[in-house]
Phi, psi and omega in degrees: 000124183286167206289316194279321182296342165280358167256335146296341212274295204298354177246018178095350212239143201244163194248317151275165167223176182225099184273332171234189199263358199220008170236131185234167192207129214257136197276120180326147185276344178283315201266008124330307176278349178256025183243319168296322158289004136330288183284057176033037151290139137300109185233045196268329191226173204275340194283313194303302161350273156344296178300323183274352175282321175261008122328273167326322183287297162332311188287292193297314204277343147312324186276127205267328152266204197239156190290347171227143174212125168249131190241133183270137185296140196034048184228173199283163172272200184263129170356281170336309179264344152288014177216022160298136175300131163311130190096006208270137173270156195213151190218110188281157149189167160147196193272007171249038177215122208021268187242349174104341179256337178284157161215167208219132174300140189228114198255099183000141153099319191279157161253102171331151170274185195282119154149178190271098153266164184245135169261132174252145164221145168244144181266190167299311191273031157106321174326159139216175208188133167231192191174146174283160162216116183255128190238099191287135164307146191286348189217158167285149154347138181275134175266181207295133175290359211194096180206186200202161167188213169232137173249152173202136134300079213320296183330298187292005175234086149282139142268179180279012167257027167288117175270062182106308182196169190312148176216185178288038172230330163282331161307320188295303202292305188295322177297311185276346151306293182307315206284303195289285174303323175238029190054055200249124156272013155198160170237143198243155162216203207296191159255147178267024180284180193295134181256151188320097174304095159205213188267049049252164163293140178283124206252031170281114182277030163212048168195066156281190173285318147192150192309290176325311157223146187327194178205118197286353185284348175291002188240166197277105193303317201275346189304346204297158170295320179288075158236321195262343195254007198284149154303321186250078207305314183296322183270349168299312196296328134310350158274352224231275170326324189295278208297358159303309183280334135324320175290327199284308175308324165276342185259354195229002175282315190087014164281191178259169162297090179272099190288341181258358171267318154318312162274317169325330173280312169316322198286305217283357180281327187300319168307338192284312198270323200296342177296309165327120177288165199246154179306157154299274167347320188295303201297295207287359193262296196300312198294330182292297225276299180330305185299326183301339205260320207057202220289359177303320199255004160264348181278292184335293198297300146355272168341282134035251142305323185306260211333310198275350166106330206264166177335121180287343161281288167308316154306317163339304193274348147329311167280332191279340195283317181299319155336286160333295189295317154312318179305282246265024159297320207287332192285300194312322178282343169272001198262300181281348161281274177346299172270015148291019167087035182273122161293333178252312201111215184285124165259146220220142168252131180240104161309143169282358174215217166220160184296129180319323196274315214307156189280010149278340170270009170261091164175221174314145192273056193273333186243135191276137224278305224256056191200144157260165175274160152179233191219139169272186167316131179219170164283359156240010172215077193317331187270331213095163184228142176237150186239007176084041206216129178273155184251146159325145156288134183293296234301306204292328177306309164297333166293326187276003184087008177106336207302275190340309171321269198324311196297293194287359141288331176306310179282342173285305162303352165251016145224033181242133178278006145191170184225159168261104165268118142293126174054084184267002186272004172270355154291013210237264154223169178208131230270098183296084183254132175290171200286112160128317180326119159326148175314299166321332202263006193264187157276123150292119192270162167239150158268158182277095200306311207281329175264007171280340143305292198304329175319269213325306182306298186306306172291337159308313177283336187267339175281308160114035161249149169286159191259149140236125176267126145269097181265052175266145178119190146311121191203137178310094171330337195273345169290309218272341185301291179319254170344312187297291176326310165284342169110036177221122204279158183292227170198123155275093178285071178016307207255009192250354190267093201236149192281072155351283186264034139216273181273359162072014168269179189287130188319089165025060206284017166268002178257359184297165153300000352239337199242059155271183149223079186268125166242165152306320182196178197221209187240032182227015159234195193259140163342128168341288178334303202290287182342262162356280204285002219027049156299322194303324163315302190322291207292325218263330136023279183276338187248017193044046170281337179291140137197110171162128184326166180321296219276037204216295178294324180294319181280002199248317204278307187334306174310306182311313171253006141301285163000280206303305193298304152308351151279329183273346180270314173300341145299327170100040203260146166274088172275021186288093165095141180275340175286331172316304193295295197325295179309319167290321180284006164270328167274011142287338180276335195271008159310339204255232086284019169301118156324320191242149181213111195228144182257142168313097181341296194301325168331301214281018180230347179126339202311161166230035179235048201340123148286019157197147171228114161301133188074040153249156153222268207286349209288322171285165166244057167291124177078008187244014181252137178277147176295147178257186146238161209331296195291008166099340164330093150340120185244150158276184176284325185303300178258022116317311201290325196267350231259112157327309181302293180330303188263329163317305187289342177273298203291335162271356145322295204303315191284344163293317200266000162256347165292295170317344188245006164278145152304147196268157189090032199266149152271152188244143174239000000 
């Protein structure tokens, strides 16, 4: 191994990559050297080279603990403090230790409580050595042995009280509806954090502005409480009306969903209402939720007003109040799955990164600058994918203990009722492209998977929430390892679950996982309906998405859903009629043992229309489509709840996940 690849080695960054088990593909030496100088290494010259290798080298052989350690609850301690010299003294602090400011002795043989400390050790002769130290449960919250639920895109479900486009009062409405009539435990929908303001706003929920808060264009105007106390009635109710009409364009016009138009009416009934005196309980709730968030949530709110023009004082708190009123919408809705009988509730998404502008990269120099996040070259994307997205520095992430993590896990978990890692293998590593670069042309850099696992476990375990991992791609066995080991469970796509290493037909369902969340499709493919008939070949076609002639794809999909379908008539599954076909491949997931089984909102009424097409921007109307029925016809949530298909298809859901959790020769009512 040559000196810059041993120095890559020590900051993480790979110099090879394995896109198959038998193929390796060597990382360029320009993006080897610009993504370590990302991570602040000099690699311009060869003297440099050198220098920081035997530095770097030096530093690791010197060091009497590692900058991070994790101990999993009722496992050994970690090596690094089992292999402290006898006699060695040791001092915890940190916020799970008294008040956060006291510290405490710790002694070999004892066990830390649960939570994130900073460890001090001094040797006899004097050495000292600190580490952040985490202390974990050994599994995430168990989910439900048995449950059935809805994915939804939260936009795309108007009702008639919508202004433009799904807000929480319609996510409320969709729970106690699934939750009562169909036994559903839980809805999963996009993630709803805050998004970038502009011309148009980028209306993709998986590049906001920042992870850490919601986005106030979800909420239900009239639900705010000072909504029953404003004075100024003629302009809500004019306001009220605009977005009516918003509603009308999209269900009954065909336009699309326009989100900057939608807020622009919110925002200014919110200005209406933020005038309101707010109750004493209120006033003191808002003043409790602020001191809870600190300065993270005054960097936002900053933010914030900037973009938007307004006053930097008074628009700040303008913004942390909007802030506010989304949580506790976001608390409310989960509230209301829980008493519609949901055993988990609302699952909350967590994008993996934020928009370069965004006001999460507005702070501590936590994010690396001159690099995007994205995928190398696969067999569905020959180029690579870049997402735009700048990724945390491992290195600045590990100084901080972890802070950032926690905090935006923390905020997330204080209405989700389980939460969804969108790309969970980014806790792990993540695929580095330097600025200018091809997608093709990037790294992987790794993160301390275990302790970024362990965060994730801890907090999970103080909300009393389940994990969903999204694993779909390429993914490490020692991850999928990892993950399985901690309780946090995967994600099945019906049409990728195929015995990969050996003969490539479709998987059994008694050879599936049992610790999923298995679904049909997701929301960067196409609907069953589509699936089934192959539109999505027609439309990916029309846009020049192919490549390898029509009829070469059309007969590769065909095959691809002859298969499947010859699996479910051999299950005794009714594959007749598309409403039919649908209704077996759900009744095949419920075949599998996965716990979570979840169906796509748009399955149940016939849409064909994917809410997201990958390797598009303007040519689709992505993340702008309202749910339909089978002719492109816009359904409001009323006439879904009312949809024959809609409750056909749940209600044999429902009666598939009772069959599967009865003892058998049991009766079913």
């Amino acid at each position: 191994m040559d000196d810059l690849a041993r120095l890559a080695a020590l900051h993480g960054v790979a110099t090879t990559y394995q896109p198959a088990e038998d193929v390796t593909v060597r990382v360029p030496e320009a993006t080897v050297v610009a993504v370590l100088r990302e991570l602040g290494v000099d690699c311009d010259t060869p003297q440099a080279v050198r220098g920081n290798l035997a530095e770097a080298e030096r530093e690791a052989a010197h060091r009497l603990l590692p900058p991070v350690l994790v101990w999993w609850a009722g496992s050994e301690p970690p090596a690094a403090l089992a292999a402290l010299p006898p006699g060695t003294r040791t001092r915890l602090e940190g916020d799970d230790v008294g008040d956060g400011d006291e510290a405490g002795v710790w002694e070999p043989g004892g066990v830390p409580p649960l939570g994130v400390h900073r460890i001090h050790a001094e040797t006899p002769d004097g050495r000292t050595g600190a580490a952040t130290l985490i202390v974990a449960p050994e599994r995430a919250p168990a989910a439900p042995e048995r449950a059935h639920g809805l994915l939804v895109q939260l936009y795309s479900l108007l009702s008639e009280h919508s202004w433009g486009m799904g807000d929480l009062g319609d996510l409320a409405a969709l729970a106690r509806w699934a939750g009562r009539t169909h036994g559903a435990g839980f809805i999963q929908v996009n993630p709803l954090h805050a998004a970038v303001p502009g011309t148009p706003t980028d209306p993709s929920p998986y590049r906001p502005s920042s992870r850490r808060f919601p986005d106030p264009v979800h909420l239900r105007i009239e639900d705010v409480p000072e909504y029953a106390d404003c004075h100024e009635r003629e302009a809500l109710a004019e306001l009220a009306a605009r977005g009516g009409e918003l509603r009308r364009e999209v269900l009954e016009k065909g336009a699309l969903i326009d989100r900057d138009a939608v807020w622009a009416l919110k925002r200014t009934a919110l200005e209406l209402l933020y005038a309101v005196p707010r109750a004493p309980e209120r006033e003191a709730a808002y003043r409790e939720f602020c001191a809870g968030q600190g300065e993270a949530l005054d960097r936002h709110a900053a933010w914030c007003a900037g973009h938007a023009g307004d006053d930097p004082r008074g628009g700040a708190e303008f913004h942390r109040w909007l802030v506010w009123l989304t949580d506790t919408q976001l608390a409310a809705a989960q509230q209301a799955a829980r008493e519609a009988g949901m055993a988990v509730g609302i699952v909350h998404d967590l994008a993996v990164g934020v928009h370069p502008k965004g006001s999460d990269t507005f702070g501590p120099p936590l994010y690396a600058k001159g690099v995007c996040v994205g995928a190398p070259p696969d067999a569905f994307n020959a180029r690579g994918q870049d997402w735009g997205l700048p990724p945390w520095r491992p290195d600045r992430l590990a100084a901080t203990g972890y802070a950032p993590f926690r905090s935006l896990l923390r905020g997330v978990f204080r209405y989700a009722g389980a939460l969804r890692i969108d790309h969970v293998m980014g806790l792990f590593r993540l695929w580095w492209i330097p600025e200018g670069a091809p997608p093709a042309e990037g790294a992987y850099v790794s993160y301390d998977g275990e302790a970024m696992l362990a965060i994730l476990v801890l907090e999970a375990h103080r909300a009393g929430a389940p994990v969903i991992g999204e694993d779909l791609g390429t993914v490490e066995p020692r991850v999928r390892r990892a993950l399985a080991r901690r309780g946090v469970l995967g994600t099945s796509v019906l049409w990728f679950e195929r015995d990969w290493s050996g003969d490539g037909q479709p998987l059994a369902p008694e050879d599936w996982r049992a610790d999923c969340l298995a679904t049909a499709t997701t929301h960067d493919l196409p609907p069953t309906a589509a699936k089934l008939a192959g539109g999505h070949v027609e439309l990916r076609d029309r846009l020049g998405l192919l490549t390898q002639a029509v009829e070469q794809e059309r007969a590769q999909d065909a095959a691809d859903t002859a298969q499947w379908l010859d699996v479910l008539e051999g299950l005794g599954l009714d594959t007749k009629g598309e409403e039919a076909a649908v209704r077996a491949l759900y009744g095949f997931l419920l075949r599998t043992p996965a716990r979570l089984v979840g169906v796509w909102l748009p399955d149940a009424v016939g849409d064909r229309r994917p809410q997201n097409l990958p390797g598009t921007w303007d040519q689709y109307p992505n993340w702008r489509l309202p749910v339909a029925d089978p002719a492109g016809r816009p359904l409001t949530l009323e006439a879904l709840a009312a949809s024959p298909r809609a409750n056909a298809l749940l209600s044999a859901v429902r009666e598939g996940v009772r069959a599967r959790m009865a003892p058998p020769g049991a009766r079913r009512v």
